[in-house]
C-alpha positions as CSV (number, residue, x, y, z in Angstrom):
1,X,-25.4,-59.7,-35.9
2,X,-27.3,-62.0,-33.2
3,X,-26.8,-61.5,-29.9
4,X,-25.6,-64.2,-27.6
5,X,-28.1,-65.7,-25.2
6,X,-27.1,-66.5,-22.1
7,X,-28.8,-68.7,-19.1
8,X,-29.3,-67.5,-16.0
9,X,-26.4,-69.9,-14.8
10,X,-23.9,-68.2,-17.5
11,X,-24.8,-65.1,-16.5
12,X,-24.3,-65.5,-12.9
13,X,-20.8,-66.9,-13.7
14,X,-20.4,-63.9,-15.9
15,X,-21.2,-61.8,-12.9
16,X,-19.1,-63.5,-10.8
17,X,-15.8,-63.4,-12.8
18,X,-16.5,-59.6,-13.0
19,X,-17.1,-59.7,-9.5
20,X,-13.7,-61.2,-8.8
21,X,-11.7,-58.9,-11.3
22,X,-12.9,-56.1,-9.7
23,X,-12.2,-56.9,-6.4
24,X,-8.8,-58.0,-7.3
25,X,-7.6,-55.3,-9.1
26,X,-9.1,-53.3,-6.1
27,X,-6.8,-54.9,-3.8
28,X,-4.0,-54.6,-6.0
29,X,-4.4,-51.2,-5.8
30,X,-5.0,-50.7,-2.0
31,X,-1.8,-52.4,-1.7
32,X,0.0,-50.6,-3.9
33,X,-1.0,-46.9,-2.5
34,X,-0.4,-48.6,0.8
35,X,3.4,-48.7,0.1
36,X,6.0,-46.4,0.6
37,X,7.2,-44.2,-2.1
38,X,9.2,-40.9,-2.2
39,X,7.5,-37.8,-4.0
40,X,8.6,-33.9,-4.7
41,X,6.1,-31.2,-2.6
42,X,7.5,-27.9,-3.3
43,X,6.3,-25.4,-0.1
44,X,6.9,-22.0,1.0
45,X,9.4,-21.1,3.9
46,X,8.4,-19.0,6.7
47,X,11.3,-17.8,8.7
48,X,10.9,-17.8,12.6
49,X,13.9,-17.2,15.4
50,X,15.2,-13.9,13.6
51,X,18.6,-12.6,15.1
52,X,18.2,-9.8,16.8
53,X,21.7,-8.0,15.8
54,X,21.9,-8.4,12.3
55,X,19.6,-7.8,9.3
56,X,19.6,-9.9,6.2
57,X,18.0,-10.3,2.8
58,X,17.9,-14.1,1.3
59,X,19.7,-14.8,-1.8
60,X,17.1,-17.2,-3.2
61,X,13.4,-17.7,-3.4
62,X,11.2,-18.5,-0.3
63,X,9.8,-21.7,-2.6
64,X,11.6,-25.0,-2.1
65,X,11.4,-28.8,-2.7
66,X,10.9,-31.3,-0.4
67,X,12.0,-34.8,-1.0
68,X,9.1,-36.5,0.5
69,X,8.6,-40.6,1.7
70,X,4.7,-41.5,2.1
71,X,2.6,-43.7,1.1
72,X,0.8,-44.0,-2.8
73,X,-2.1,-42.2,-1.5
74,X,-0.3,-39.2,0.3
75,X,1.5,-39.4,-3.5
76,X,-2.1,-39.6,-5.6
77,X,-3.2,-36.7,-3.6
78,X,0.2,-34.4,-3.7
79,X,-0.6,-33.7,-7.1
80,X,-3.8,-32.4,-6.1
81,X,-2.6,-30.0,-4.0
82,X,1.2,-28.4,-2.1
83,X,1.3,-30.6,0.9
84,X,2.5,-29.2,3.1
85,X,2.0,-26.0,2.0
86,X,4.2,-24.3,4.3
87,X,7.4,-25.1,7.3
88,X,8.7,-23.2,9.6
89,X,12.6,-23.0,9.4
90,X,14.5,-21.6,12.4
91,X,16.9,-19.2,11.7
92,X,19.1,-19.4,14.5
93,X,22.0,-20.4,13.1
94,X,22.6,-17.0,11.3
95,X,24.0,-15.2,14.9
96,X,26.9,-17.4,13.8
97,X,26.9,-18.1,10.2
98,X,25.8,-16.6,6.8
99,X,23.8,-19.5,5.7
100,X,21.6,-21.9,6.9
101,X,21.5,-26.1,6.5
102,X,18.0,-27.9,5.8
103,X,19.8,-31.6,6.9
104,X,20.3,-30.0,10.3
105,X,16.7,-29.2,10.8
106,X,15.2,-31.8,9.0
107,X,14.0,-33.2,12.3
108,X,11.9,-30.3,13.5
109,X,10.7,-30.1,10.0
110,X,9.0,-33.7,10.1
111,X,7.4,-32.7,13.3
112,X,5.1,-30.2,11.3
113,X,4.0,-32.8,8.9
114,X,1.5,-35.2,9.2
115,X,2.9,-38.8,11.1
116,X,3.2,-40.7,7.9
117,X,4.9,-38.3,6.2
118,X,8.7,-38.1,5.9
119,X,11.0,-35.6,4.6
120,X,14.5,-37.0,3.3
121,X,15.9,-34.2,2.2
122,X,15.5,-30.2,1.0
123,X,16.6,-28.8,-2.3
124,X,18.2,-27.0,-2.0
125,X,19.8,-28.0,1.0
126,X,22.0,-24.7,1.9
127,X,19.8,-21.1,2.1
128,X,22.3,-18.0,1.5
129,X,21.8,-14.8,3.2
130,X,23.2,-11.1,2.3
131,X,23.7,-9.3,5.8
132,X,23.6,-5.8,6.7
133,X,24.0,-3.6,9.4
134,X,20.6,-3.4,11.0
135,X,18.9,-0.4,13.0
136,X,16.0,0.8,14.2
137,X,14.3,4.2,13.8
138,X,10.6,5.2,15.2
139,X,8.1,6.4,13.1
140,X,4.8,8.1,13.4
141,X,1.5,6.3,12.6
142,X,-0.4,7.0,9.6
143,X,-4.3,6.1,10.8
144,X,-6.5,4.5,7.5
145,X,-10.2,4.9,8.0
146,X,-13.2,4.9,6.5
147,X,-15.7,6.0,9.5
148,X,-19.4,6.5,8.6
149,X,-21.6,8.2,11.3
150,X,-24.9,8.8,12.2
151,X,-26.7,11.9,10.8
152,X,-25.4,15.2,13.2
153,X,-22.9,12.5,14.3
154,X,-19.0,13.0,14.2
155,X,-15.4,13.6,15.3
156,X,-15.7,15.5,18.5
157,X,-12.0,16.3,19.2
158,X,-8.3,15.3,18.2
159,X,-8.7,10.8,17.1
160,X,-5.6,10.0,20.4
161,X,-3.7,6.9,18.6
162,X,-1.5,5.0,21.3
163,X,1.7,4.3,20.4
164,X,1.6,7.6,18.1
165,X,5.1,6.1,17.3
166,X,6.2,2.0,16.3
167,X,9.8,1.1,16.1
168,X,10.6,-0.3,12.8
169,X,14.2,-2.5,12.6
170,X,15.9,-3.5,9.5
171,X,18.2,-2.5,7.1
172,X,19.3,1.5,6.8
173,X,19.2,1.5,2.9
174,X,15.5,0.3,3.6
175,X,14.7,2.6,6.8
176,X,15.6,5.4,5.0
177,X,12.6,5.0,2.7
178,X,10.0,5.0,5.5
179,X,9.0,8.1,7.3
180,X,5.4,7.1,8.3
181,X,3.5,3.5,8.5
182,X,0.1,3.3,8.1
183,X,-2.2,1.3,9.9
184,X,-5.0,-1.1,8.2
185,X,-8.3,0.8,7.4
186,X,-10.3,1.2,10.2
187,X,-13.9,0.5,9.1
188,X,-17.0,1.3,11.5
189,X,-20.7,2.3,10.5
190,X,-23.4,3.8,11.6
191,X,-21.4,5.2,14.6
192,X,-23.0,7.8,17.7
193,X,-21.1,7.5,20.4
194,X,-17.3,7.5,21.6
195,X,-15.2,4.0,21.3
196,X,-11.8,2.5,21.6
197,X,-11.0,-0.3,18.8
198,X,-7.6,-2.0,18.1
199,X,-6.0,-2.1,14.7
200,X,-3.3,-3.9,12.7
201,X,-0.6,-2.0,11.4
202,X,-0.1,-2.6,7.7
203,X,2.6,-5.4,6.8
204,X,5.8,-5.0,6.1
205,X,6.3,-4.4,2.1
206,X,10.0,-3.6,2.5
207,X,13.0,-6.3,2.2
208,X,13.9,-7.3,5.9
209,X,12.1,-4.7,7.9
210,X,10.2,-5.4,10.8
211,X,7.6,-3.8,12.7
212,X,6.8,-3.1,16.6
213,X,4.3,-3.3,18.2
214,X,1.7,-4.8,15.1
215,X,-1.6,-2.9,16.6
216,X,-2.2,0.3,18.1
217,X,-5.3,1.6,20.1
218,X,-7.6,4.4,18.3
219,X,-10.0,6.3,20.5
220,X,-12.6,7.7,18.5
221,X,-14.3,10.7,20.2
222,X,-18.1,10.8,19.0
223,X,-20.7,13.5,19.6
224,X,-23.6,14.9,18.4
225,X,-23.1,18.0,16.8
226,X,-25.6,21.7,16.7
227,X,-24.9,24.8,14.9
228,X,-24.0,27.7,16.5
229,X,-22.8,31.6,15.3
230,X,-19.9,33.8,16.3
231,X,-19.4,37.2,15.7
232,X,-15.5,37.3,15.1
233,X,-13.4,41.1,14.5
234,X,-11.2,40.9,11.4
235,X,-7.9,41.3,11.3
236,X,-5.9,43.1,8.8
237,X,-2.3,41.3,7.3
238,X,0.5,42.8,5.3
239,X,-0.5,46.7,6.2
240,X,3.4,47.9,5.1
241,X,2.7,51.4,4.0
242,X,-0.5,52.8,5.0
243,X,-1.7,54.4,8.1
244,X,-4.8,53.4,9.0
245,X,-7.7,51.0,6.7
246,X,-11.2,51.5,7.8
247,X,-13.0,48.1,7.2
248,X,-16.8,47.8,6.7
249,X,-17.8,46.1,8.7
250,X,-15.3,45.3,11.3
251,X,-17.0,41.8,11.9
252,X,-18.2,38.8,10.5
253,X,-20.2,36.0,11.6
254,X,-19.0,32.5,11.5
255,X,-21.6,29.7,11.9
256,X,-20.1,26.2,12.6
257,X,-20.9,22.9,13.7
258,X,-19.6,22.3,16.9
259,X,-20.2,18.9,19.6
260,X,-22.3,19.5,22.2
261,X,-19.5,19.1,24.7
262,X,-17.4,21.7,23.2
263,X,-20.7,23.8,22.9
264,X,-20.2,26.6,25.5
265,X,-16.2,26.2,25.3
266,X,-15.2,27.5,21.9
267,X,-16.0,31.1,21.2
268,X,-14.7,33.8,19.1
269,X,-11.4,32.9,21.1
270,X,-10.8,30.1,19.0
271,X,-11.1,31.8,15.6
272,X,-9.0,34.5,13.9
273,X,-10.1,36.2,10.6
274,X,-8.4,38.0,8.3
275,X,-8.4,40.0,5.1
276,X,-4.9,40.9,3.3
277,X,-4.1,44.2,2.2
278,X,-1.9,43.0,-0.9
279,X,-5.1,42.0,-2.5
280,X,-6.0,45.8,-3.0
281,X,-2.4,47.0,-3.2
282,X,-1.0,44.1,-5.4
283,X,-4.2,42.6,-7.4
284,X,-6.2,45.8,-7.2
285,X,-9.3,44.2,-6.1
286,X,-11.7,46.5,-4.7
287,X,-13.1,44.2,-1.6
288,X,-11.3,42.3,0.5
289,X,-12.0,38.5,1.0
290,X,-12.5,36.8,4.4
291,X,-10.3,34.2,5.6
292,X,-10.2,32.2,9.1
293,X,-6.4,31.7,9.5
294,X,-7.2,29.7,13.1
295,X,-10.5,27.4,13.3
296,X,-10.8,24.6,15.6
297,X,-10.1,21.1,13.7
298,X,-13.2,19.3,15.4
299,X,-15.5,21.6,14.2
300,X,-17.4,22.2,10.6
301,X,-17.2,25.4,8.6
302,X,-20.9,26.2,7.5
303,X,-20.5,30.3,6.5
304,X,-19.1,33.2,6.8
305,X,-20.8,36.2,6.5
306,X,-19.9,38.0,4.9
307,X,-17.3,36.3,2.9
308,X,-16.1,39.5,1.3
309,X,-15.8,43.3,2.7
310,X,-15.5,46.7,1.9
311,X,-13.2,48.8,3.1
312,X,-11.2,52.9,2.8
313,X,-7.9,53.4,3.2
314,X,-6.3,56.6,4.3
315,X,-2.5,57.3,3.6
């Protein structure tokens, strides 16, 4: 098939219709994404303005649809993306009233969206709440954490957490559920010396239930730690029918790590050992093991020795 051959005048009024095509249907365009038009944005509530005597569960999803008026561009790009992706709905009205009406805050909803933006109307309008009697009951913190130290580095003494309680409010089917609330994991590394660090208590996972205050203050007392040996007497348990047990021998030596600030301080004092008679009386064993019934929490078992000892018993 031949091709058509154009002069350079044809082709410039080729070009030139194109030219004028495009720009038209370009302005046609812009025009039309420059009128108004109303659209459906579905969004997510979040509730603000709780009451503070009553407790209440919603009766429908958090997910509703706005009837939107913008213009063909705010439309175009709504189907790109939630917009807005979230409002803020007060929820004032339930200290009177078991529901709550979109049309009477559709003005402070607008005010969260962008100026050219305009919400006509919610669906659904009317939000349905299921109230209960609400309390409160306190509740010791659970502390998360996942603390790496220095070599010969560590937890020198009791980890103080301030509030030790929170206050939780909400339903009592729900508080009776929760008897401790854990914080977010604390995560520090490489750590040598003492240090105070706030952290967020978890959220809420239960229907309704609320949470005060949201962070606590851990103090997290650091030393170095050296190892250091006491000689300890044992202790005999459950003697019930037996005059007097010879023990061979009547110490042991316990070697621990201990901080250097608690060095001097803890001392045979501070640990008790034991051996139990019912384990040559009951099991028939002929030695009796070691065990340290009291031992200081901040410091680390290393040995005992020995772990296991020998012993006469005279009727």
């Amino acid at each position: 098939m031949p091709f058509v051959k154009l002069t350079i005048i044809e082709r410039r009024r080729v070009f030139s219709l194109l030219a004028c095509l495009l720009l038209a249907i370009a302005a046609w365009l812009f025009m039309a994404l420059n009128n108004k038009y109303v659209y459906t944005a579905k969004t997510v509530l979040i509730y603000k303005n709780f009451p503070q005597k009553r407790a209440f569960h919603p009766l429908q999803s958090d997910t509703v649809d706005l009837q939107v008026e913008g213009t063909g561009w705010q439309l175009l790009f709504a189907r790109l993306r939630i917009n807005p992706q979230s409002i803020a709905v007060s929820l004032n009205q339930l200290n009177t009233r078991e529901f709550i009406v979109f049309s009477d805050q559709l003005y402070n909803i607008n005010k969260q969206l962008e100026t050219s933006q305009k919400v006509i109307s919610v669906k659904p309008d009317t939000l349905y709440f299921d109230f209960t009697k609400r309390t409160v009951k306190k509740v010791p913190v659970s502390l998360m954490q996942n603390v790496d130290f220095i070599k010969q580095y560590g937890i020198a003494s009791e980890i103080k957490v301030n509030p030790k309680f929170v206050t939780v409010t909400g339903p009592i089917e729900e508080l009776k559920k929760i008897e401790t609330w854990a914080t977010d994991t604390l995560k520090l590394s490489k750590v040598q010396s003492s240090t105070t660090v706030r952290v967020n208590m978890q959220h809420s996972t239960h229907k309704n239930v609320s949470i005060f205050p949201s962070t606590v203050e851990v103090k997290l007392p650091v030393d170095e730690f050296t190892e250091k040996t006491v000689e300890v007497p044992l202790k005999i348990t459950n003697n019930r029918n037996y005059n007097s047990i010879k023990l061979y021998p009547k110490k042991i030596k316990v070697t621990f790590l201990v901080a250097l600030s608690y060095f001097e301080q803890v001392d045979q004092s501070f640990i008790t050992a034991t051996v139990d008679v019912d384990e040559w009386s009951v099991l028939h064993h002929n030695q009796f093991t070691v065990k340290l019934t009291e031992f200081p929490d901040y410091c680390k078992l290393i040995n005992i020795s020995p772990s296991k000892v020998d012993f006469i018993v005279e009727k």
